[in-house]
FIMAR-497206 format. One record per residue (C-alpha): residue number from 1; residue in one letter; x negated, y, z negated. Coordinates in steps of 0.5 Angstrom, whole numbers, plus 500, padded with zeros to 3 digits. Example, Ala and Ser with C-alpha at 12.3 -4.5 7.8 and 13.67 -1.06 7.14 Angstrom:
{i->1, aa->A, X->475, Y->491, Z->484}
{i->2, aa->S, X->473, Y->498, Z->486}
This chain:
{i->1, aa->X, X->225, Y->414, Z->808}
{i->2, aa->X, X->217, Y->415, Z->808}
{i->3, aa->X, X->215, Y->419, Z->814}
{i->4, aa->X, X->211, Y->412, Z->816}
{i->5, aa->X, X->216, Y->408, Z->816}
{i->6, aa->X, X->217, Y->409, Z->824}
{i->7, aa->X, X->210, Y->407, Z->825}
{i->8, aa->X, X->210, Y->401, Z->821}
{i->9, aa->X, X->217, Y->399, Z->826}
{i->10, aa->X, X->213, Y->401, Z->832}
{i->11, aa->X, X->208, Y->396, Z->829}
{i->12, aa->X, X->213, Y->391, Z->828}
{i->13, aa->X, X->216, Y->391, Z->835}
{i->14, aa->X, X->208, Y->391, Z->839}
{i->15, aa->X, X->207, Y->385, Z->835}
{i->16, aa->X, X->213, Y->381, Z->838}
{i->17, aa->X, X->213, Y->383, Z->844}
{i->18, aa->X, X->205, Y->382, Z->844}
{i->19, aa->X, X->207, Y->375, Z->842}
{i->20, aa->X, X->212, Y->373, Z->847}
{i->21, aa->X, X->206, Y->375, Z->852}
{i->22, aa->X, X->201, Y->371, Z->849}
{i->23, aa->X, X->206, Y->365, Z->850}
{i->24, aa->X, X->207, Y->368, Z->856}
{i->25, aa->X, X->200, Y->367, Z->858}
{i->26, aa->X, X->199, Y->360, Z->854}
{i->27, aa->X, X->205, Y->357, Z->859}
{i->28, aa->X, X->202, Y->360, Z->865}
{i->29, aa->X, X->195, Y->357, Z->864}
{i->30, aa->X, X->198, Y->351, Z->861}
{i->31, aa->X, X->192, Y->347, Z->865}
{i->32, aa->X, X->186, Y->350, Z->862}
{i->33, aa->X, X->189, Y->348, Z->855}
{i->34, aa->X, X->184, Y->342, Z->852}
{i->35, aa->X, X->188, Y->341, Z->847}
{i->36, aa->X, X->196, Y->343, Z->848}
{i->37, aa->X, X->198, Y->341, Z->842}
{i->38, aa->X, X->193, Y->345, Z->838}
{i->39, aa->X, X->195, Y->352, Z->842}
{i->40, aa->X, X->201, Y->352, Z->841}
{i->41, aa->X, X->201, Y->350, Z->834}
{i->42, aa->X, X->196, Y->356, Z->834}
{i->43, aa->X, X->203, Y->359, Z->837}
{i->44, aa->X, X->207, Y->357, Z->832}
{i->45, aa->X, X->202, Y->360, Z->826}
{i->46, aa->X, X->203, Y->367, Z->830}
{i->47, aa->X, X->210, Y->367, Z->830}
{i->48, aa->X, X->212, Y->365, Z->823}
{i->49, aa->X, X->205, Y->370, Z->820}
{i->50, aa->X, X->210, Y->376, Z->825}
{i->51, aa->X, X->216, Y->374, Z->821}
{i->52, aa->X, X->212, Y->374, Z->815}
{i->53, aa->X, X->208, Y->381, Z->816}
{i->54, aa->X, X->214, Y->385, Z->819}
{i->55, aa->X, X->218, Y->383, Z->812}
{i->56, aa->X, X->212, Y->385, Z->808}
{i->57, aa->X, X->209, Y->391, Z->811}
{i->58, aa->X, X->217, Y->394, Z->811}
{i->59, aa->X, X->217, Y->394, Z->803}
{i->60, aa->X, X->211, Y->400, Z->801}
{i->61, aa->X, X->209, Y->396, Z->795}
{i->62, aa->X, X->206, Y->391, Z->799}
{i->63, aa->X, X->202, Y->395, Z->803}
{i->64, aa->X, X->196, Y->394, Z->800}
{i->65, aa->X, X->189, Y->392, Z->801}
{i->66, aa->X, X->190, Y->385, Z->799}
{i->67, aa->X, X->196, Y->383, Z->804}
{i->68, aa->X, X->191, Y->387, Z->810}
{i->69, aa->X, X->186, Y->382, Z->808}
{i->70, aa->X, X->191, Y->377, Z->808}
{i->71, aa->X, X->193, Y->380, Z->816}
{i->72, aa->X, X->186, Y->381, Z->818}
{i->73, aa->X, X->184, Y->373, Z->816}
{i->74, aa->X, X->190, Y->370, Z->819}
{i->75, aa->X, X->189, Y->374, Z->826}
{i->76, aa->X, X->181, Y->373, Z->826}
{i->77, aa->X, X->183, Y->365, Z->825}
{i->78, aa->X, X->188, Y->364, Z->831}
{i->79, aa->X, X->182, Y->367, Z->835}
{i->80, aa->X, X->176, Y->363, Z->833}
{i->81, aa->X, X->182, Y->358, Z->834}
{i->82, aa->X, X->181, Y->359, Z->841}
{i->83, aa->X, X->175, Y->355, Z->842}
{i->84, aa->X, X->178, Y->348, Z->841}
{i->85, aa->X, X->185, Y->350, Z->844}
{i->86, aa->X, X->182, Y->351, Z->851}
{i->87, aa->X, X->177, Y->351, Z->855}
{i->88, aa->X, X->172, Y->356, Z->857}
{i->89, aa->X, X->176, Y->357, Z->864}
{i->90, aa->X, X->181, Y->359, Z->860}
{i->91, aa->X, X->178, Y->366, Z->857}
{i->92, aa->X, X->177, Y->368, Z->865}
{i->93, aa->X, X->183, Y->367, Z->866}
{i->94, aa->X, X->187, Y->370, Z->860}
{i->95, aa->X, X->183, Y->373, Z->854}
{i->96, aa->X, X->183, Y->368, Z->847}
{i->97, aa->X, X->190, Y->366, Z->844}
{i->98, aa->X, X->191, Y->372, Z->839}
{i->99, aa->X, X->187, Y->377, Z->844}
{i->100, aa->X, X->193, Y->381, Z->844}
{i->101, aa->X, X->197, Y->379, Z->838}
{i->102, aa->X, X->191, Y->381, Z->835}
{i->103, aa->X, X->192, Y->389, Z->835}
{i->104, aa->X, X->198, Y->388, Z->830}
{i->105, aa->X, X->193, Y->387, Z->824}
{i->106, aa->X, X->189, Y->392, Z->827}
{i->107, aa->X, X->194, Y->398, Z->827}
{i->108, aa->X, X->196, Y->396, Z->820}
{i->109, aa->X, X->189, Y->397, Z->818}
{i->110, aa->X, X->189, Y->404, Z->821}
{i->111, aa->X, X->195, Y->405, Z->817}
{i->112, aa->X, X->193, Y->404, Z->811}
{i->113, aa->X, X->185, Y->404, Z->811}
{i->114, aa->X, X->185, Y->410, Z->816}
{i->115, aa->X, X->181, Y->412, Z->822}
{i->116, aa->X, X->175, Y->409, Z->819}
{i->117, aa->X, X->178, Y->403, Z->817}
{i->118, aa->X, X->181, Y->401, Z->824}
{i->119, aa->X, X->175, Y->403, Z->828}
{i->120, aa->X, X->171, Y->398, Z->824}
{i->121, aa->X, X->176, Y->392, Z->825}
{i->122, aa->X, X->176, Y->394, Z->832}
{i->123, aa->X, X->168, Y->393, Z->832}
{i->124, aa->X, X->170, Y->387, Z->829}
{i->125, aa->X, X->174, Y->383, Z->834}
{i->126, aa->X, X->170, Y->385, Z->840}
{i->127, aa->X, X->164, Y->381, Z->836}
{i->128, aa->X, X->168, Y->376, Z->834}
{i->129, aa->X, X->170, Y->376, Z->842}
{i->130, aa->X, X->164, Y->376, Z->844}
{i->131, aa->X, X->161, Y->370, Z->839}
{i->132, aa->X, X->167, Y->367, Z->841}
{i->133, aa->X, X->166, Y->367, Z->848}
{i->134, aa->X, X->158, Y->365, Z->847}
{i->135, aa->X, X->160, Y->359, Z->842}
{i->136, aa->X, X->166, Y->357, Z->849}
{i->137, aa->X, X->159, Y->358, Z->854}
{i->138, aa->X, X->164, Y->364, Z->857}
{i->139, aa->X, X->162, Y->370, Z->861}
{i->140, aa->X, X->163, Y->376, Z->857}
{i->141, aa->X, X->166, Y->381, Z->862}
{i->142, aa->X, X->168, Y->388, Z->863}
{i->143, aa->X, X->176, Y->387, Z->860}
{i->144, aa->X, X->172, Y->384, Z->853}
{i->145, aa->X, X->168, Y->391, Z->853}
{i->146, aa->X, X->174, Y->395, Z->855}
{i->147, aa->X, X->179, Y->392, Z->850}
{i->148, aa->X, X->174, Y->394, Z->845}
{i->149, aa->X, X->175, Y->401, Z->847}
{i->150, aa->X, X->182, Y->400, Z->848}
{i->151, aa->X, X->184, Y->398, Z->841}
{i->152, aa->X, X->178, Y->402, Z->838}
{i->153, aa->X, X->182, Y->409, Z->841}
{i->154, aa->X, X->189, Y->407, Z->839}
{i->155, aa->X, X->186, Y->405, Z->832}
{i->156, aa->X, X->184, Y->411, Z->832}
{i->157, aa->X, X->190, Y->415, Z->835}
{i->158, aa->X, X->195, Y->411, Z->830}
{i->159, aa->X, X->191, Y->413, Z->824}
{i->160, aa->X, X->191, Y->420, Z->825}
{i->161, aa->X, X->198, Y->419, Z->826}
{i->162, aa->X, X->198, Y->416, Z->819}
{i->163, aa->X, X->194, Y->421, Z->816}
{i->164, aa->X, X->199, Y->427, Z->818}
{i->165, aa->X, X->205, Y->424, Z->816}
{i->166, aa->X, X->203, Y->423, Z->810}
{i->167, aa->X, X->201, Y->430, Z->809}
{i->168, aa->X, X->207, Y->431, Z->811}
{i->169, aa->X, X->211, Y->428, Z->807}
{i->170, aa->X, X->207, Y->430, Z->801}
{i->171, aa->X, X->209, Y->437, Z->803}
{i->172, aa->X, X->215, Y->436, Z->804}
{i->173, aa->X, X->217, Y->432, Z->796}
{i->174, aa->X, X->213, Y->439, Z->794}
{i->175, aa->X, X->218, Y->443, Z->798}
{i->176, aa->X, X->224, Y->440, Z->795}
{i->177, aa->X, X->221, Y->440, Z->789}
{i->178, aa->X, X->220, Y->447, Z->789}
{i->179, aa->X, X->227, Y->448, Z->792}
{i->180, aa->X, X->230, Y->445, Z->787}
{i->181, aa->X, X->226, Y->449, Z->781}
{i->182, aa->X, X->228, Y->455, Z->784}
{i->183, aa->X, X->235, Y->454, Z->785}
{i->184, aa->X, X->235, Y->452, Z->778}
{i->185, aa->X, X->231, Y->458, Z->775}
{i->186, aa->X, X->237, Y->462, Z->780}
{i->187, aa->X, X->243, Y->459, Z->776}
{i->188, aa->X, X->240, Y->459, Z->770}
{i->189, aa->X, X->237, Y->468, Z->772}
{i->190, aa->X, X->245, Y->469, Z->773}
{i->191, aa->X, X->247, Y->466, Z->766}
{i->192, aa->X, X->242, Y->471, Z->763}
{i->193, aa->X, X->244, Y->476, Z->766}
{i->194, aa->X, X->252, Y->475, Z->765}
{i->195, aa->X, X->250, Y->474, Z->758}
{i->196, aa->X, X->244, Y->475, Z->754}
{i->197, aa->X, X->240, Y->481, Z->759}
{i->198, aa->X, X->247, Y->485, Z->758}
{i->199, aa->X, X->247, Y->484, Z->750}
{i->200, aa->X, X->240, Y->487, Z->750}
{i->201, aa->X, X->241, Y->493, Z->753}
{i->202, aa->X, X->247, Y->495, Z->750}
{i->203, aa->X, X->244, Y->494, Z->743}
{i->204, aa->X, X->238, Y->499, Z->746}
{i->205, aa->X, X->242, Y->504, Z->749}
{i->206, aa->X, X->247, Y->504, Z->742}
{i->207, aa->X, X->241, Y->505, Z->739}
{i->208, aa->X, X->238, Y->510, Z->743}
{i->209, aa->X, X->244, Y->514, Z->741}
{i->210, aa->X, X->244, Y->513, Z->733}
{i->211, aa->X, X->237, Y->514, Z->732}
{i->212, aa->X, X->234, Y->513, Z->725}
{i->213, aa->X, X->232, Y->505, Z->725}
{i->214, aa->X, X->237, Y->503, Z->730}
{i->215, aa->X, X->233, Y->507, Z->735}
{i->216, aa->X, X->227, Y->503, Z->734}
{i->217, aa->X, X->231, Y->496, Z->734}
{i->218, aa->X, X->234, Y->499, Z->741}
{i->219, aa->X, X->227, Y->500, Z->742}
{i->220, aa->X, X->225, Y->493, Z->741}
{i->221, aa->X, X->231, Y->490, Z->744}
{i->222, aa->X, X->229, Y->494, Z->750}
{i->223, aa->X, X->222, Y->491, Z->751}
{i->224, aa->X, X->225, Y->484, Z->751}
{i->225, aa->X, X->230, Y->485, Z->755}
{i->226, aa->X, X->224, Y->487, Z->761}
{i->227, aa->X, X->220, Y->481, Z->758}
{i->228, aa->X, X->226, Y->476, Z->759}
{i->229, aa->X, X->228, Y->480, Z->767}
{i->230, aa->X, X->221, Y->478, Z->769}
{i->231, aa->X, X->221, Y->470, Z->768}
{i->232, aa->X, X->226, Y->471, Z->773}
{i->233, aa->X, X->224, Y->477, Z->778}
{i->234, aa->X, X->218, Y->473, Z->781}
{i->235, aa->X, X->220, Y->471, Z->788}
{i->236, aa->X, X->227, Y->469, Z->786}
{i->237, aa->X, X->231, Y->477, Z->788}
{i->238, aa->X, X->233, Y->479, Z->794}
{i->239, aa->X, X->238, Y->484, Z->793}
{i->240, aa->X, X->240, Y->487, Z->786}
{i->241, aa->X, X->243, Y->492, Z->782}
{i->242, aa->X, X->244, Y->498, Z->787}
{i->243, aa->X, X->244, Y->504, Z->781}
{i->244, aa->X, X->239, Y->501, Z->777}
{i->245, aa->X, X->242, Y->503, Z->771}
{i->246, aa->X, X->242, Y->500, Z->764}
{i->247, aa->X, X->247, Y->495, Z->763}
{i->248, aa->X, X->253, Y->495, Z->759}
{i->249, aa->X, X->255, Y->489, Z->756}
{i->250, aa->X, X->260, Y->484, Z->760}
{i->251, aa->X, X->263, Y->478, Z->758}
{i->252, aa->X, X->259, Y->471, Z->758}
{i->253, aa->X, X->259, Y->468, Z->765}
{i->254, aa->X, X->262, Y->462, Z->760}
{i->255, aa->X, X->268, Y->467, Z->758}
{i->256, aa->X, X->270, Y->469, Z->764}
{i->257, aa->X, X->275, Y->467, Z->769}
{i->258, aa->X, X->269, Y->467, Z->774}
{i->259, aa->X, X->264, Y->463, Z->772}
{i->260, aa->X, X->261, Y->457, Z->774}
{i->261, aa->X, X->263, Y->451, Z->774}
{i->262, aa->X, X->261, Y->445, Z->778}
{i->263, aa->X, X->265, Y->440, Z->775}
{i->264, aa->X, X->272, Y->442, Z->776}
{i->265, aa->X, X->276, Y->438, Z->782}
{i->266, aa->X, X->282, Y->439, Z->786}
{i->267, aa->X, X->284, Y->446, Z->788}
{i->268, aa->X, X->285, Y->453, Z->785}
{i->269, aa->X, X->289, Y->459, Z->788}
{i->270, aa->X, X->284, Y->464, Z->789}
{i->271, aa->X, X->289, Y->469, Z->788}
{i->272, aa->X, X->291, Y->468, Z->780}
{i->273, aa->X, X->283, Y->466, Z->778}
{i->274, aa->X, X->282, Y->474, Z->781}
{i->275, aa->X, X->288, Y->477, Z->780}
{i->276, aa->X, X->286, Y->477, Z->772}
{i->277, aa->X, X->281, Y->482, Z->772}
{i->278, aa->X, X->287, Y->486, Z->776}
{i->279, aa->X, X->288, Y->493, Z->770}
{i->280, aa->X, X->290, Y->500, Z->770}
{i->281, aa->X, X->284, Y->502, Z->774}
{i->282, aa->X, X->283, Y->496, Z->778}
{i->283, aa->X, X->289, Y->494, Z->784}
{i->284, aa->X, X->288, Y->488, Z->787}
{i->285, aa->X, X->292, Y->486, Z->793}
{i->286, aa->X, X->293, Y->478, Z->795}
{i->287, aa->X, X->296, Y->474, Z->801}
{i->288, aa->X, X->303, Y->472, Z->799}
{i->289, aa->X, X->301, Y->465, Z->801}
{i->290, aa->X, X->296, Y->460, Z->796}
{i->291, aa->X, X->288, Y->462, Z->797}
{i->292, aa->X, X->287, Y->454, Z->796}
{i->293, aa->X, X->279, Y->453, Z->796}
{i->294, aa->X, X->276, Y->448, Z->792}
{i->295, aa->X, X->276, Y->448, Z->783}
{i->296, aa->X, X->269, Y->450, Z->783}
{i->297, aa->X, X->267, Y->454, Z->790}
{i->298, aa->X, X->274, Y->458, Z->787}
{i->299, aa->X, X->271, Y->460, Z->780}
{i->300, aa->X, X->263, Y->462, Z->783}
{i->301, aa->X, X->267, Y->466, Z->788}
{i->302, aa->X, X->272, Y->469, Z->782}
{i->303, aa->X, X->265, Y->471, Z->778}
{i->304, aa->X, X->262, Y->474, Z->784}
{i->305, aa->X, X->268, Y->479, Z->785}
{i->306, aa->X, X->268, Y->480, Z->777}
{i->307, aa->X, X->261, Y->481, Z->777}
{i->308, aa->X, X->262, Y->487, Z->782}
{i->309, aa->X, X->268, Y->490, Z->778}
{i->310, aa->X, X->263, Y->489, Z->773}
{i->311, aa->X, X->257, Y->493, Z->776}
{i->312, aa->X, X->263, Y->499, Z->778}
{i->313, aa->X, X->265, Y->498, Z->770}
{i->314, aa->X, X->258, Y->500, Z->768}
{i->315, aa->X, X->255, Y->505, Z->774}
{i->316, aa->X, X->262, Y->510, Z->775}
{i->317, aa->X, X->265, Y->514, Z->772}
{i->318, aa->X, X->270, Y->512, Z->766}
{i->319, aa->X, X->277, Y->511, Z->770}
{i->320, aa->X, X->274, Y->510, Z->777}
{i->321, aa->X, X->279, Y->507, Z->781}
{i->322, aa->X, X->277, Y->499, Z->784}
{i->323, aa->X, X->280, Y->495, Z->790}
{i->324, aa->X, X->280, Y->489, Z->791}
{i->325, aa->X, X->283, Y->485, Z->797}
{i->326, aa->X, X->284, Y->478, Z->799}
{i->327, aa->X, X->283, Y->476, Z->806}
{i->328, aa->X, X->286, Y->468, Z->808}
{i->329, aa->X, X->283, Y->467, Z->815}
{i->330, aa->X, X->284, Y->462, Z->818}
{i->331, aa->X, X->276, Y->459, Z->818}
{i->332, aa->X, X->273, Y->463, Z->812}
{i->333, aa->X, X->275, Y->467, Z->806}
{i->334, aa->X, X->274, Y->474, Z->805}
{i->335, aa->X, X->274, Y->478, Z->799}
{i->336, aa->X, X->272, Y->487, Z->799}
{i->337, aa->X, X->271, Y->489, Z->792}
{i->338, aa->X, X->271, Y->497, Z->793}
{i->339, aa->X, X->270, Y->503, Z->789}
{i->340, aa->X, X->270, Y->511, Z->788}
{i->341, aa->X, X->265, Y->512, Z->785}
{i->342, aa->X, X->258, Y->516, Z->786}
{i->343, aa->X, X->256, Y->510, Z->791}
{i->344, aa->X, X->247, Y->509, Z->792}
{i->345, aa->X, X->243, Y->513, Z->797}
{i->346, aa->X, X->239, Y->508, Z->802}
{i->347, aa->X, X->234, Y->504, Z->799}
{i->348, aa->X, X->235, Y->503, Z->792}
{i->349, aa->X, X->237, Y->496, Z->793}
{i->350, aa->X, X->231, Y->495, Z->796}
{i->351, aa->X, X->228, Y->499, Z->789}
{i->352, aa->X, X->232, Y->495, Z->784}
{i->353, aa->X, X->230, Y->488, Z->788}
{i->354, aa->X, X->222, Y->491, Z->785}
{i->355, aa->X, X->225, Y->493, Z->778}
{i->356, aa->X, X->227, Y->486, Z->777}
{i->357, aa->X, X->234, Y->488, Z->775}
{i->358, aa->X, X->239, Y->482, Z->777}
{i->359, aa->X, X->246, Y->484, Z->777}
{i->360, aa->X, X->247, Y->484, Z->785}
{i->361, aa->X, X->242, Y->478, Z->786}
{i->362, aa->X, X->244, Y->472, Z->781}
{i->363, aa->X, X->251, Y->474, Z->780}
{i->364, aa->X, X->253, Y->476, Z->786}
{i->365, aa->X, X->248, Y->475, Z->793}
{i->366, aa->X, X->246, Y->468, Z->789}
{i->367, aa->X, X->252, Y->466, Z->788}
{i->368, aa->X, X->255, Y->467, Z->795}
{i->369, aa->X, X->248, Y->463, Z->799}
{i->370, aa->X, X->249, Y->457, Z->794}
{i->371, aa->X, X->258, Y->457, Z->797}
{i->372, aa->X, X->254, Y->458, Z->804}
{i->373, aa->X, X->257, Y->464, Z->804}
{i->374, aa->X, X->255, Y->472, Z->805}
{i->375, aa->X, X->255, Y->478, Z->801}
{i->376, aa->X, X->254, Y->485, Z->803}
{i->377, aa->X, X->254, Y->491, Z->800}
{i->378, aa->X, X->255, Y->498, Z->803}
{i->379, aa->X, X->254, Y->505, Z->800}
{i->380, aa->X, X->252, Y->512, Z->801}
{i->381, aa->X, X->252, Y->518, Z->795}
{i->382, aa->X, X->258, Y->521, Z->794}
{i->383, aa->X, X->261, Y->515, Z->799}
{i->384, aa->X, X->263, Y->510, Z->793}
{i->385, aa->X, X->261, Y->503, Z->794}
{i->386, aa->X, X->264, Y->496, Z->798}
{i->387, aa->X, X->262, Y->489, Z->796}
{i->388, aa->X, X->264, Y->484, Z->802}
{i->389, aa->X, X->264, Y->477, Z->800}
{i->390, aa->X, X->265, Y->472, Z->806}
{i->391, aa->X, X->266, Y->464, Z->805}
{i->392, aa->X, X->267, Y->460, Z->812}
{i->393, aa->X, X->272, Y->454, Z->809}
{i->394, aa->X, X->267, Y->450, Z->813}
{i->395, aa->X, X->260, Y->450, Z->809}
{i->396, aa->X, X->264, Y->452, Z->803}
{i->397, aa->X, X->262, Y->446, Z->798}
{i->398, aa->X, X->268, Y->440, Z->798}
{i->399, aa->X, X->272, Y->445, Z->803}
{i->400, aa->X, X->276, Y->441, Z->810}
């Protein structure tokens, strides 16, 4: 729904009820109609021409200068009609048959031509008033000035009101658009990086350590590793991999038990999907009971925890020991992925969000904002590392 759909409702509600007031009016001056029949015919053309209006105005495409002309001509008509409905006391009494009801194809002018558009319309109809007035051989008064002035500020305040909520719903279509280009350089961010960023590391390290021409193939590798990381690194990190170091190869986000998959349905036990990753050097401890959460939200939050135990493969000693612990509460799912190893010291997550390195951010961070969930990771040097995963059952997408 556009963001001038309330103003076309508000329009559509002025012209009934001016409407219902105009034939208010006609009743209650019936005696200063020359020709009954003619004013109520007028009446009955006002009617039918609101039906038709409210109608066609509701349907955007519609809006165009041809169906405002149309308005304008239809509104100007019932106006001059006055003259040979009524007689000149008439127009001391009450303003012409359409005076009010007249406004209606005013506010639409100041809808679609603008704050221009509605102060010319309403310059019309005080000079369409006034040679009405001349033509009937009425007074002109100070009500006919004044209702210039009153259609020509509201014209004016409805047009800018116009004006503003279009811009706003443009910068909000941008915004959306934007949000949805982001999110999907995100997903595509963490598949790399479970992937291709980590083979090409690997292959520069390995090369590194041959030497000859590996060393140079290494080189290579290395460059297009940075390359690849700085299309993803421009506003989308806002946490990363804490050591900074090279990565080491991991399996592909589409060969692990983690990855993400937005089509599964039902529920998974979130306990058997990370129990996998459970080894010699890896212990993980689970509630005796099911960890039901939805196929999808099960798997991204299983790829984030092997997403950690992964940074802990890469960045600690050989053999370093690893924790993992399930909590089932009774409004959220916590996951604690803990390790012995050397930890970070203060800021270097900050440090590896400017280098561009993706591990913490996409695979982790970003998977846990996406479930609607947190991610936190607290280390110091020699302290080793614990990364916290908590996803509320409410927010979590498909979750009760």
């Amino acid at each position: 729904m556009g963001f001038d759909v309330p103003l076309w409702r508000a329009i559509a509600v002025f012209r009934a009820a001016s409407l219902v007031y105009s034939a208010v009016l006609a009743v209650h001056h019936h005696e200063a109609l020359s020709r009954p029949w003619l004013a109520w015919s007028v009446l009955a053309l006002m009617v039918a021409w609101t039906v038709v209006t409210t109608r066609a105005y509701a349907r955007p495409r519609l809006r165009t200068w041809r169906l405002l002309t149309a308005d304008l001509a239809v509104s100007f008509a019932c106006l001059f009609a006055t003259a040979p409905a009524a007689t000149a006391y008439y127009l001391t009494q009450a303003p012409p048959l359409s005076g009010y009801w007249f406004a209606g194809s005013a506010l639409a002018a100041s809808v679609i031509w603008g704050r221009r558009g509605s102060a010319a319309v309403a310059l019309l109809y005080g000079f369409a008033d006034i040679a009405l007035r001349v033509v009937m051989d009425a007074a002109v008064t100070d009500a006919t000035a004044r209702g210039v002035v009153l259609l020509l500020l509201t014209g004016l305040a409805v047009g800018y009101m116009a004006n503003v909520a279009g811009r706003a719903e443009e910068r909000f279509a941008r915004a959306v658009a934007l949000e949805a280009r982001i999110r999907e350089r995100e997903q595509l961010a963490r598949s790399v990086h479970d992937s291709v960023l980590q083979v090409l590391a690997l292959v520069s390290r390995r090369g590194a350590e041959v030497g000859g021409e590996a060393a140079e193939l290494g080189r290579m590798a290395g460059e297009q590793e940075v390359r690849l990381r700085s299309l993803f690194t421009d506003g989308l990190v806002d946490g990363e991999d804490a050591r900074g170091a090279p990565a080491d190869p991991a399996p592909a986000a589409s060969d692990t038990p983690g990855a993400a998959d937005t089509g599964g349905s039902g529920t998974v036990d979130l306990r058997d999907l990370i129990r996998r990753h459970e080894s010699v050097h890896v212990t993980v401890a689970a509630p005796a009971t099911a960890v039901a959460l939805p196929a999808h939200v099960a798997r991204e939050l299983a790829a984030a925890v092997a997403a950690a135990l992964d940074n802990v493969a890469r960045h600690c000693p050989p053999g370093t020991p690893a924790w993992v612990l399930v909590e089932d509460e009774d409004h959220a799912v916590t996951v604690s992925v803990r390790d012995e190893g050397p930890g970070f010291p203060p800021g270097r997550l900050e440090e590896a969000r400017r280098g561009g390195r993706l591990g913490v951010a996409q695979s982790v961070v970003g998977r846990l904002r996406d479930l609607g969930g947190t991610a936190e990771v607290v280390s110091g040097p020699e302290e080793g590392t614990e990364v916290e995963l908590r996803l509320p059952r409410e927010r979590a997408p498909g979750g009760a």
